[in-house]
VMD Tcl script that draws the C-alpha trace (Angstrom):
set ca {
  {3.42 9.66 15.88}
  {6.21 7.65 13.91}
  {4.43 4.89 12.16}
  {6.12 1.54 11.90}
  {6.01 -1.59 9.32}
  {4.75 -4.17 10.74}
  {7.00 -6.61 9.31}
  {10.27 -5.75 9.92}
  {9.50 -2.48 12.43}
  {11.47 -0.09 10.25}
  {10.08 3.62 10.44}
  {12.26 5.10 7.80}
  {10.51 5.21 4.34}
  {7.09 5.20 5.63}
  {4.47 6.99 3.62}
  {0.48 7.69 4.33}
  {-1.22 7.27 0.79}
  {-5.63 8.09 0.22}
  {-7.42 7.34 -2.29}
  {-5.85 5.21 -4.46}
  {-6.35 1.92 -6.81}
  {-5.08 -1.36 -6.71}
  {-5.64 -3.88 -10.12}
  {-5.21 -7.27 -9.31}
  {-4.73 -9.95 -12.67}
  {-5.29 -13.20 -12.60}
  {-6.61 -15.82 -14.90}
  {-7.22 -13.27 -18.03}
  {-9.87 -11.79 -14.97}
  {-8.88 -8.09 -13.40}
  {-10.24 -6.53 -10.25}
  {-9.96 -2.96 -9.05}
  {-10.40 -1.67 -6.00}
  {-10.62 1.93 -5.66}
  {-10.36 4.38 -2.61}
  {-7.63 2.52 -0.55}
  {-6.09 4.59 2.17}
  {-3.12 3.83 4.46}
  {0.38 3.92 4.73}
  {3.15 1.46 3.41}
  {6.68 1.54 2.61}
  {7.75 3.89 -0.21}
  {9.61 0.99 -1.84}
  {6.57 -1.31 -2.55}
  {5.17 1.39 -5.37}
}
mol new
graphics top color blue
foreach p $ca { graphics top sphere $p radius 0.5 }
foreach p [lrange $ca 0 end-1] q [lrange $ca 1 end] { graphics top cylinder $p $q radius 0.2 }
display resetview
């Protein structure tokens, strides 16, 4: 099954991604979160 964005429907670009990590910095703080899994458009990496 095609997957779609849910923002602007598009199914070209598309791509499944497991197990990664995500740092978020703010404030001199950082968080990680580790083992995300999904999929997202190739041109947000």
């Amino acid at each position: 099954m095609a997957r779609r964005c849910l923002n602007c429907e598009i199914r070209k670009g598309m791509t499944r991604f497991e197990d990664e990590s995500f740092a978020i910095d703010h404030a001199g703080e950082t968080a990680r979160i580790d083992g995300l899994s999904g999929v997202a458009l190739r041109s947000l990496w």
